[in-house]
N, C-alpha and C positions, 0 to 999 in steps of 0.2 A: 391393445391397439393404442397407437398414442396419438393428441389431437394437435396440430401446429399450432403456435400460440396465435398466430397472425390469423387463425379463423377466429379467436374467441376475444381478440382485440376488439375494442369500440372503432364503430367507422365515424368516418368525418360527419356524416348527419345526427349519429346519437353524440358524439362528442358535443355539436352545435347545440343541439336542446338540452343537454345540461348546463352547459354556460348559460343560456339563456332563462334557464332556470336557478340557478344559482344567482346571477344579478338582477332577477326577480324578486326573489327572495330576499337580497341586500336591502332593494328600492324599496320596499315594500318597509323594512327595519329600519330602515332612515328617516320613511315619511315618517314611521310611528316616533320615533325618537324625537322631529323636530316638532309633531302635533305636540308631541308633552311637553318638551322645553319650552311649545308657545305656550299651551297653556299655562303650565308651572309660571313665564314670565308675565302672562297678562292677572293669576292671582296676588302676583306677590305686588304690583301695581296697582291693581283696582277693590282687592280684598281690605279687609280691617287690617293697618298697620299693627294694632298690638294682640291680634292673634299670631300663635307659635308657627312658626313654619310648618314645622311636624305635626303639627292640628291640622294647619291648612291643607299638607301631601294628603294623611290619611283620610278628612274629614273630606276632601273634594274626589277622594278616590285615584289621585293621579297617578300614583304606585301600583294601584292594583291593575289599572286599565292598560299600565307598561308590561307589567309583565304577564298580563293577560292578551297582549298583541305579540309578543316575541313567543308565548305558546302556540299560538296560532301558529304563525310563522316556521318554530319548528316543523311542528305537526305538516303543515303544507310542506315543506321541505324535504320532510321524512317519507313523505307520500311522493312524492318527486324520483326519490332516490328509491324509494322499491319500485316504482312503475319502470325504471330502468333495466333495474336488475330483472326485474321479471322478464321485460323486454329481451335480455340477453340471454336469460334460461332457456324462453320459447325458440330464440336463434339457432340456440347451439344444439336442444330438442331435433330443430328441424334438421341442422346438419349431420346430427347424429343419425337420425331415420334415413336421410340418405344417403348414409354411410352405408347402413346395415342393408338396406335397400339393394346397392351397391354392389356390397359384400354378395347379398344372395343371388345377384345375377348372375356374378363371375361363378359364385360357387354351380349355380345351375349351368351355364355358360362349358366350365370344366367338365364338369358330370357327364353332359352331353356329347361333347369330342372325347370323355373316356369310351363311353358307352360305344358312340360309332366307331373308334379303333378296334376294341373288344368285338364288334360287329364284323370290321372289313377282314379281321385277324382269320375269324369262326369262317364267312364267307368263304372268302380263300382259299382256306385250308376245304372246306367241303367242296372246293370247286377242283381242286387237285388232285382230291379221291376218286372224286369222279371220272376224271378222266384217264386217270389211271385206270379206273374200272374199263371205263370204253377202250383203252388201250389195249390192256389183258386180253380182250375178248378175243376169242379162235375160234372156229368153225372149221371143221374135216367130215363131209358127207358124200357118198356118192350118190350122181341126181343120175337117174333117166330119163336120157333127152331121143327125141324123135324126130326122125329126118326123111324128106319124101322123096327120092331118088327119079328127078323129072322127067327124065327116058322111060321106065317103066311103072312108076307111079308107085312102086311098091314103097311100103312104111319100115324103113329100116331104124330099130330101137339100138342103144348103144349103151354104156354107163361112163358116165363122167366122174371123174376125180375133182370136188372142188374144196380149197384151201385157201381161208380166208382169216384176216386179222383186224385187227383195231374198228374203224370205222367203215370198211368195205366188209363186216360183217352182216350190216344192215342193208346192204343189197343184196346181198343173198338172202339176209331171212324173208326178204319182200318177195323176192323168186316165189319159196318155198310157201309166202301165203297164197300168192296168188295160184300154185297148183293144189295147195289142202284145201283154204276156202271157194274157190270158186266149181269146186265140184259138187254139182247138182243145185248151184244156187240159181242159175239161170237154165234149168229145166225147164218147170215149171212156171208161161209164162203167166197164170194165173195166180201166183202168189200176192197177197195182200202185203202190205208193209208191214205187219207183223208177223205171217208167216215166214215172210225174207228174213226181216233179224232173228228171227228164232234161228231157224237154219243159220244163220250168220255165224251165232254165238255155241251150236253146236259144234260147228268144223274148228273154231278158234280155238274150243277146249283140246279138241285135236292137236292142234298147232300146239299148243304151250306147253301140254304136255310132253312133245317131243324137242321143244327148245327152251322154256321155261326156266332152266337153268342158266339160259344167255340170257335172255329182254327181264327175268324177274328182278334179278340182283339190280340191273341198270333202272327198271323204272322204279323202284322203291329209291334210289340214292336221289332218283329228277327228285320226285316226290319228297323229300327229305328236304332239300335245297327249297323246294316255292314254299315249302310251313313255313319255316326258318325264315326265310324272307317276309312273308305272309304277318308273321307273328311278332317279327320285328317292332322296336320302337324309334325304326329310321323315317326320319320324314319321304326318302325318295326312292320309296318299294318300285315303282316301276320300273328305275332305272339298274336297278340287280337284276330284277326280272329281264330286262332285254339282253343283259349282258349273258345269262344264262341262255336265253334263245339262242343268241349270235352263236353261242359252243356249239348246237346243235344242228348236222349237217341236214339238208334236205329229205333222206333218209329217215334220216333219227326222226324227223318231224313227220315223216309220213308212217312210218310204224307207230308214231304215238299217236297219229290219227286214227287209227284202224285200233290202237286201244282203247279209243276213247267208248266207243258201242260195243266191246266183246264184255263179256261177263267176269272176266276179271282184274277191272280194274273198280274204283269205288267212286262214289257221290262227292266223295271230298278232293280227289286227287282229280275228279274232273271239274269240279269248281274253280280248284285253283287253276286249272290247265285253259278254263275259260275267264278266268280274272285277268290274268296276265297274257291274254293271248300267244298263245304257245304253240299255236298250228299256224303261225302268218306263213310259215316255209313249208308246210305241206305241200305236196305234188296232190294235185285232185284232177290236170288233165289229161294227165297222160297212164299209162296202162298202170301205173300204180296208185292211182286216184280209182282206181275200177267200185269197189268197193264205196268210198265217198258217194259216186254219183248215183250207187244203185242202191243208197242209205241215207241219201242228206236230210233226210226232213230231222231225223236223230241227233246232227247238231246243233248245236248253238251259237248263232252266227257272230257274237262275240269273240270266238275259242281263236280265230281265227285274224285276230289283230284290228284297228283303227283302219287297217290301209287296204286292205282285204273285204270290209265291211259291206262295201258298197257292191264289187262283185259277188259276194254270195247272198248279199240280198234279191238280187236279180236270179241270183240259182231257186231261190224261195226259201234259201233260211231267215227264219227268224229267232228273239230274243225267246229263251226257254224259260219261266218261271222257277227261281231257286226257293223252295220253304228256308224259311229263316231256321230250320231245325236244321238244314243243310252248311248253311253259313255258320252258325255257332259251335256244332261238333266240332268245327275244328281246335276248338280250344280244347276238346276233351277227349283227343282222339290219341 
């Protein structure tokens, strides 16, 4: 690193006090010179005419007390010119700390816009897998749909061919929840809120097992994406997190609803799924919210965004308790 000479220059004020000090110093050499010459002149006047001069210099001391004041003088002088320099060491000290100072900002400064490119680079690319995934997704099943023929009232059963791709996957499988789960959950209208999710998480095992090969691959990739973010050292996690939601169509949000209480998904992925509010796009009122309404106490009225907040308070969710052993596995999951 090299320093400009114009920082390690004297400024017009230390310039000023050496001058000042330097004809200090003169003034000060001059009085002493003309004390001795008066004295030297009032002995050689007033003294014994036939003592020696040289008797008279050393005998009255007037020699020694000269250069016993021009030592001084040095000495102050000398003292003058390190109080300078030191002066200028501490200057250039300080300049130098906030140089380095400086230097470590930028280097932190740099480190930082590496770190977030490295970030949006990762982001990106996990968010193009993803929907590549959601893309790939197909679906070929045939449903049996039922039809009441109004003239005679008779129940005529049929079989449907359905063929479905990318993101109208996720209407279908909402179909197919609502004909696996909702059988025999509203039987019995005497079930407790825990006999209902039991039963809930029954039928759901149902479900997954027969499509678990579509919704697993997809929520393990969501789930990939909120850690990633989560665990980030970006200061503005929320704002990936939204960008993430926005991917996800009303759909996708309402099947991650109805994962949030089956039994296989986990305490971390619904954490995160509640940090970032990830169900703000849920449908909870219409027949695919079925579920939601006849399960809400199970969420947690955060899961569900800042703007959402206030209606599902009014539905009677409230904040759910996280143990901090919930919060922390995530690092070690």
């Amino acid at each position: 690193m090299t320093v400009n000479n114009d920082e390690i220059a004297e400024t017009p004020a230390e310039r000023r006090a050496k001058r000042k000090a330097t004809l200090f110093a003169l003034g000060v050499g001059l009085l002493c010179l003309l004390l001795w010459l008066g004295n030297a002149w009032l002995g050689y006047w007033f003294w014994d005419k036939d003592l020696q001069l040289g008797s008279v210099g050393d005998g009255q001391g007037l020699s020694n007390s000269l250069f016993a004041a021009f030592a001084f003088i040095g000495i102050f002088y000398s003292v003058i010119l390190q109080r300078d320099e030191l002066r200028i060491a501490r200057r250039d000290s300080n300049r130098m700390k906030d140089v380095m100072t400086q230097q470590e900002h930028n280097i932190a400064e740099q480190q930082r816009q590496a770190n977030q490119l490295n970030f949006d680079r990762t982001f990106f690319d996990l968010m193009s897998q993803f929907n590549e995934i959601t893309n790939s997704l197909s679906l070929n099943i045939t449903r049996l749909e039922e039809d009441v023929d109004p003239d005679t009232s008779i129940t005529n059963t049929y079989d449907v061919s359905v063929d479905a791709t990318g993101k109208s996957v996720f209407r279908e499988l909402l179909i197919e929840q609502r004909r696996v789960l909702c059988h025999g959950l509203f039987d019995e209208a005497s079930f407790t809120q825990g006999q209902r999710l039991h039963h809930y998480q029954s039928q759901y095992r149902l479900f997954f097992g027969s499509y678990g090969h579509l919704i697993g691959h997809y929520f393990r990739s969501l789930y990939t994406i909120l850690r990633f973010v989560h665990e980030s050292s970006v200061s503005d996690k929320e704002f990936y997190a939204k960008f993430l939601r926005a991917q996800l169509s009303n759909d996708e949000a309402t099947l991650l609803m109805n994962n949030y209480i089956s039994p296989m998904t986990t305490r971390r992925f619904n954490y995160l799924v509640t940090r970032y509010g990830m169900l703000k796009n849920a449908n909870t009122n219409d027949i695919n919210g079925i579920f939601f309404r006849c399960l809400k106490n199970e969420f947690d009225v955060r899961a569900f965004g800042k703007d959402r907040q206030r209606e599902m308070q009014d539905l009677g969710l409230s904040e759910k308790k996280w143990h901090r052993k919930h919060r922390n596995q995530l690092a070690g999951a």
